[in-house]
C-alpha positions in Angstrom: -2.2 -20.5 -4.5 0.4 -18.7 -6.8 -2.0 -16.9 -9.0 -3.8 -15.8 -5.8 -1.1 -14.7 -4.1 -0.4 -12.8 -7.5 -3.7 -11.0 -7.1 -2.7 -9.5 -4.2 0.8 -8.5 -4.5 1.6 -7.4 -8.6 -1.3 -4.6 -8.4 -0.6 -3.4 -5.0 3.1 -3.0 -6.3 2.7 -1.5 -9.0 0.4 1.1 -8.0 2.4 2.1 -4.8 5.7 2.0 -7.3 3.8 4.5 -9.6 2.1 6.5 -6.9 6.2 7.3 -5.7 6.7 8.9 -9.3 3.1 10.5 -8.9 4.3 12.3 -5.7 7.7 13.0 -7.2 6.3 15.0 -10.3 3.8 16.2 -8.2 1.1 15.1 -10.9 -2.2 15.2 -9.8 -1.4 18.3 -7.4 -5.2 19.0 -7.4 -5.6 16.3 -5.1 -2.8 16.7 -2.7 -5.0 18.2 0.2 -3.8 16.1 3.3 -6.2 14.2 5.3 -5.5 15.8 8.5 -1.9 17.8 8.7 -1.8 17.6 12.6 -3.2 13.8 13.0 -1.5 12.3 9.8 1.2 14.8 8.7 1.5 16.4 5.6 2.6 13.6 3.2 -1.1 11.6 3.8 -3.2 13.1 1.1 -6.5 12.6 -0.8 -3.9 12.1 -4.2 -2.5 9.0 -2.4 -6.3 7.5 -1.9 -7.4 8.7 -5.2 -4.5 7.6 -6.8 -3.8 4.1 -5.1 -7.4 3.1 -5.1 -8.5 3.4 -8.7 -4.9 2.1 -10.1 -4.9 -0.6 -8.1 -8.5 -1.4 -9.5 -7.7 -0.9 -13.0 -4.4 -3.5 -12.3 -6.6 -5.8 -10.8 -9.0 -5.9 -14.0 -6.1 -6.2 -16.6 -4.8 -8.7 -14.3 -8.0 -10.5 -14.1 -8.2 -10.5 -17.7 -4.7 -11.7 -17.8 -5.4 -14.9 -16.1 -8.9 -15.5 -16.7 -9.5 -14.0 -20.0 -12.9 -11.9 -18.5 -13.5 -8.5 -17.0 -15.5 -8.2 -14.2 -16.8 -5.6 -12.0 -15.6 -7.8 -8.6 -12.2 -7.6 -10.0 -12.5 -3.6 -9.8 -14.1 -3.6 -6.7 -11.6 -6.0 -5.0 -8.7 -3.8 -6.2 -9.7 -0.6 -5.1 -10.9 -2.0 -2.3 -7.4 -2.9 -1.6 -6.0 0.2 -2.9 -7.5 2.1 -0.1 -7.2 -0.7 2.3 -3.4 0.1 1.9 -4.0 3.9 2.2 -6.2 3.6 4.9 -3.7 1.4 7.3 -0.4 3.7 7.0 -2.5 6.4 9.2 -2.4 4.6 12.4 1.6 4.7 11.8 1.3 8.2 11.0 -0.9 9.0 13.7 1.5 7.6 16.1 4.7 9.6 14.4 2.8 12.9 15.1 2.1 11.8 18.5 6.1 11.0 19.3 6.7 14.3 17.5 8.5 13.2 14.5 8.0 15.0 11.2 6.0 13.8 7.9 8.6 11.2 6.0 10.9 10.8 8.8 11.9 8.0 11.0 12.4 7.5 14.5 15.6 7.9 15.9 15.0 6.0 18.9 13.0 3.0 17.6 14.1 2.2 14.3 13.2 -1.3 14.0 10.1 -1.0 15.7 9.1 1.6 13.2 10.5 -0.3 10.3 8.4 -3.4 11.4 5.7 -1.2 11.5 6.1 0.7 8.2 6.1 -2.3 6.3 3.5 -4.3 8.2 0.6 -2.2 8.9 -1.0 -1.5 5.4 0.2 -5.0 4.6 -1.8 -6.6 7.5 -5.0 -4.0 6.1 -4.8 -6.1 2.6 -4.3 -9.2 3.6 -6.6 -9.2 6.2 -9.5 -7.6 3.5 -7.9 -10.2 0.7 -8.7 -13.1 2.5 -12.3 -11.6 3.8 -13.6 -11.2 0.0 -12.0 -14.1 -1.0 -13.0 -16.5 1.7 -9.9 -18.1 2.3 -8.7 -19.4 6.0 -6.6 -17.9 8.8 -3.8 -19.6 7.4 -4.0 -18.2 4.0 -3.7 -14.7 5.7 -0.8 -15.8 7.5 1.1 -17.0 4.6 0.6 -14.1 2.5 1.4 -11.7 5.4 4.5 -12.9 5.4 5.1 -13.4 1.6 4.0 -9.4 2.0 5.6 -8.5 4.6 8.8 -10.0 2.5 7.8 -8.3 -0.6 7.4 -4.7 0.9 11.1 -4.6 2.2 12.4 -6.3 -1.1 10.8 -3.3 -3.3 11.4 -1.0 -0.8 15.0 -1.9 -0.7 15.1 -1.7 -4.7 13.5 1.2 -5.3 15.6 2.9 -2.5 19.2 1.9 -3.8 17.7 2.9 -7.6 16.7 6.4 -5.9 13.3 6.3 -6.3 12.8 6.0 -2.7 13.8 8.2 -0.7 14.1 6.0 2.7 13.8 2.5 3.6 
């Protein structure tokens, strides 16, 4: 269960980490076209898919090496898969922001916790809930590593925030 839980959570981490300095540099500028600037806000590009999807693949098939000393294609597919899994379940959130009238990278001041709950649960629902599908594990699989996720997204978030590379939790 530890190396599977592994698979999820070290390339999803890393990826996001390094997609923080992406956006910070501005690298990739090419790409940062938003999705929708009145739906999604500003800050919900194409880079972040782009970006997220493919290094989260290419983690996942060093990773898979790594453990099992073989490449594979499913290891790809699996990681970008849940590369844009992640991208693609912050834009409810976002959605919801506009809706309330709260600007791109902002928080709530009215429902703080709420919107902290949801920050760091909604793309880790979307990856959990498309981990255990291709990997054909049970309900209670999801359940645990929703939780170890959920965990893990304030813990990094927390770091990287009092080292600065955050810029909110």
């Amino acid at each position: 269960m530890i190396k599977t839980g592994l698979e999820l959570f070290i390339p999803l981490v890393l990826s996001n980490t390094l997609h923080m300095f992406v956006v910070k540099k501005d690298w990739f500028s090419i790409l940062k076209i938003p999705i929708h600037s009145s739906i999604f806000g500003e800050n919900k590009t194409y880079r972040g898919f782009v970006f997220v999807g493919i290094m989260t693949g290419g983690l996942q098939v060093i990773l898979n090496f790594l453990f099992y000393q073989t490449f594979s294609k499913e290891s790809l597919v699996l990681g970008f898969s849940l590369g844009i899994t992640y991208m693609l379940f912050e834009l409810p959130n976002s959605f919801l922001k506009r809706m309330m009238k709260i600007a791109p990278g902002h928080k709530s001041n009215k429902h703080k916790l709420l919107f902290t709950i949801l920050d760091k649960s909604d793309s880790t629902f979307g990856v959990c809930l498309v981990f255990v599908y291709i990997k054909e594990l049970s309900v209670w699989y999801f359940l645990f590593f929703f939780i170890c996720a959920f965990t893990v997204h304030l813990a990094v978030s927390k770091i990287l925030f009092n080292l600065k590379i955050k810029e909110s939790l």
